[in-house]
N, C-alpha and C positions, 0 to 999 in steps of 0.2 A: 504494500500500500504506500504510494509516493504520497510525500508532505512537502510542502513550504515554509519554510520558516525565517522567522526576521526577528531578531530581538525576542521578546515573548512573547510573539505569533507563530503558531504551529498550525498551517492549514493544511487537511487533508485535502486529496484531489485526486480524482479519476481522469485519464484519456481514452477517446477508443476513436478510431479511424486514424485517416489522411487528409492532408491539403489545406486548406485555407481555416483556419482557427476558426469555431464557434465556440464560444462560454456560453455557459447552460447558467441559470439559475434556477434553482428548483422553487415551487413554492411551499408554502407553509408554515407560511409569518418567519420569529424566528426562531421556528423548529425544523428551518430547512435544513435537506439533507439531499445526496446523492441518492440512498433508499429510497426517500419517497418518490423519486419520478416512476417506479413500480407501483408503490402502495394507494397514493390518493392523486393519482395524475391520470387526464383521461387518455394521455399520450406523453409513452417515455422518446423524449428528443435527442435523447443520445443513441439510442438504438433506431430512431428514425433517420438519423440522417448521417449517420458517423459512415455510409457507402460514399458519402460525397466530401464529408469535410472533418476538419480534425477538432471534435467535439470535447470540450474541457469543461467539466464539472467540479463543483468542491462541495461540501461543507460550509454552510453559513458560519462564523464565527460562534462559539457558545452556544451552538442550536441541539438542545437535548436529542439523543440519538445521535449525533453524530459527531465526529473527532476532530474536529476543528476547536484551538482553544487559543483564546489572546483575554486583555483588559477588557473590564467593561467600560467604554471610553464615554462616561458620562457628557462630556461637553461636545463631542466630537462624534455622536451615534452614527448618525448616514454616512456621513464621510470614513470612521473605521472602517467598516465593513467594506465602504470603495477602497482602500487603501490593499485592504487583502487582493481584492479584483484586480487592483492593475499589478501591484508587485505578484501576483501570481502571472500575469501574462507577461511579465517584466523576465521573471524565472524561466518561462518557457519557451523565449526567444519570439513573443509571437507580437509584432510592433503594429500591425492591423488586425483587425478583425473583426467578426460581426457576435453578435449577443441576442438570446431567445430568454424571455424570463418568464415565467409563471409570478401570479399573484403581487409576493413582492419584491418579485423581478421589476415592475415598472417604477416604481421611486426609487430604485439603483442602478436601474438605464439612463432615467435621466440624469442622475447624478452622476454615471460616468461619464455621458456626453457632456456636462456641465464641467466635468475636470478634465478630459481626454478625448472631448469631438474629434481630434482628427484623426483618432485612431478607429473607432466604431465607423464601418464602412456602411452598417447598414443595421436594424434592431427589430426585433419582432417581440410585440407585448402581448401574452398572451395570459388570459383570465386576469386583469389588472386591476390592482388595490388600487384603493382609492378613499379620500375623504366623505365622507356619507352624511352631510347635516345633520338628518334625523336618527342618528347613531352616532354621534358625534365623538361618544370616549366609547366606542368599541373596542379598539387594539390596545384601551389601556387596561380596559379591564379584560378580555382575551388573554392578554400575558400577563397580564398578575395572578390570572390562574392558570392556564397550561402550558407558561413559560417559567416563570420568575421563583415558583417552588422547588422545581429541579435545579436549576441554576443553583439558587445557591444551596440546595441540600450538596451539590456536588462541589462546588468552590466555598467555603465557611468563611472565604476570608471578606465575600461580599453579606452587605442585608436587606430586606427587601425595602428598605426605606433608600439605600441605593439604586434598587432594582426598578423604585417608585420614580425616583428620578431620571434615570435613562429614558422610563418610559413617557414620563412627563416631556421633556427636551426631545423625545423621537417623534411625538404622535400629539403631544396635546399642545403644543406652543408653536405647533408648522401646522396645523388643525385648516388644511384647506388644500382642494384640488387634489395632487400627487404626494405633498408634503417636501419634498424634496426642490422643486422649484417652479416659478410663479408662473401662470398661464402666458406670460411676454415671451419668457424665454422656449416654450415650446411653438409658440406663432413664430419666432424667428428662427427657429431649429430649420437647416436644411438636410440634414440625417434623413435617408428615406428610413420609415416608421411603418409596419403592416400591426398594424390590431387586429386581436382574435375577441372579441368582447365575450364577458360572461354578466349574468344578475343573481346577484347573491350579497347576502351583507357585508361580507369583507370587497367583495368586486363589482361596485357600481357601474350599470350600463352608462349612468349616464357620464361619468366623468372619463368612462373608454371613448364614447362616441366623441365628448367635446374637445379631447385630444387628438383624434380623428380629424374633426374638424377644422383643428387651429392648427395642427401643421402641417404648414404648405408639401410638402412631400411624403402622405399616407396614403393607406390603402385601408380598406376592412373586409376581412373574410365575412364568408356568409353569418348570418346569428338568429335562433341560437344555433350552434352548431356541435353542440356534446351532449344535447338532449336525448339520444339516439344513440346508439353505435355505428348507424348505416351511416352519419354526417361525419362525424371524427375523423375517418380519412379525406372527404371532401376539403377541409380545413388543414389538413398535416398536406393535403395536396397544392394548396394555395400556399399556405410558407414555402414549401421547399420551391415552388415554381418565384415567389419573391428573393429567398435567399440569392437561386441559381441568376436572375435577373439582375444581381445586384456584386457580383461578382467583380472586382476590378480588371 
């Protein structure tokens, strides 16, 4: 099992294929894991497309289940977890590439193209988090219970009044849109963008569609499109025909 490491970051990471670098993000808040693209994903994207490209997964930082271990960087939350993402493609020698994220894949797309636009050649957001007014402390309260008890049952040297605060400075003081960055900056993003939209309380249709809409270089798969099994490859058919299209 290959790691990366820097300092007191140990990130786990899978490869599988050739050719042009894709980073995976799994989702599942942040209890992402490379497992889960099996267990609660309606398409594992490493095994969909690793015939065409060289598909890099990791472990979310601290995400229960899986082996990826660094600080809980209370001031610094989105941006940590970007810091792993590029120093891992940093590692891997891979200076372009393209990025497919689940969930909350989409506020650490933005945020990598917000640190390293010119390397993201192209990103596909697929079932994307997002701000929900009328559930407004959802992910605080989400991970104050199916995050932040394991965390520190497993690290002692944190407390959930820590754990309170990460989550406070991730989710309830950026409490709008993607979280990560402000609707300007995705109307002036020229990244081409494909959206898989989902509706569900962590993944509002509507904040997929209106990212859709404000940047100038998107597309959207059909929706819904995972309601079914017979639709799921229609949508895993439409990325990989956007990835190939976007090819340098």
């Amino acid at each position: 099992m290959p790691f990366y490491e820097k300092g007191d970051v140990r990130i786990h990471y899978e490869e599988m294929g050739s050719g042009l670098p894709l980073l995976i993000i799994p989702g599942g808040g942040l209890n992402s894991t490379i497992a889960g693209l099996d267990k609660t994903h309606p398409f594992n994207a490493m095994r969909e497309f690793s015939d065409r490209f060289r598909c890099i997964c990791a472990d979310l930082r601290n995400a229960n289940g899986g082996q990826s271990t660094g600080p809980l960087d209370i001031e610094r939350t989105w941006d940590a977890i970007t810091d792993d993402h590029v120093g891992l493609m940093d590692h891997l020698g891979a200076k372009q590439f393209m990025v497919l994220g689940y969930c909350i894949g989409q506020p650490l797309i933005w945020n990598l193209i917000k640190r390293v636009g010119d390397r993201v050649i192209a990103a596909v957001l697929t079932q994307p988090s997002g701000f929900r007014p009328e559930l407004p402390n959802q992910f605080y309260d989400n991970n104050m219970k199916g995050w932040g008890p394991d965390f520190v049952a497993k690290r002692p040297e944190y407390t959930m009044d820590q754990v309170s605060q990460y989550l406070t400075n991730m989710y309830t003081k950026k409490a709008d849109f993607v979280f990560t960055v402000p609707r300007e900056f995705v109307k002036a993003c020229k990244t081409p963008i494909l959206v898989a939209p989902d509706d569900s309380p962590p993944h509002p249709y509507k904040v997929a569609m209106e990212v859709a809409m404000l940047s100038p270089n998107s597309q959207v798969t059909l929706y819904p499109w995972k309601d079914t099994p017979e639709r799921v490859p229609l949508a895993v058919r439409h990325i990989r025909m956007f990835l190939e299209a976007h090819r340098p």
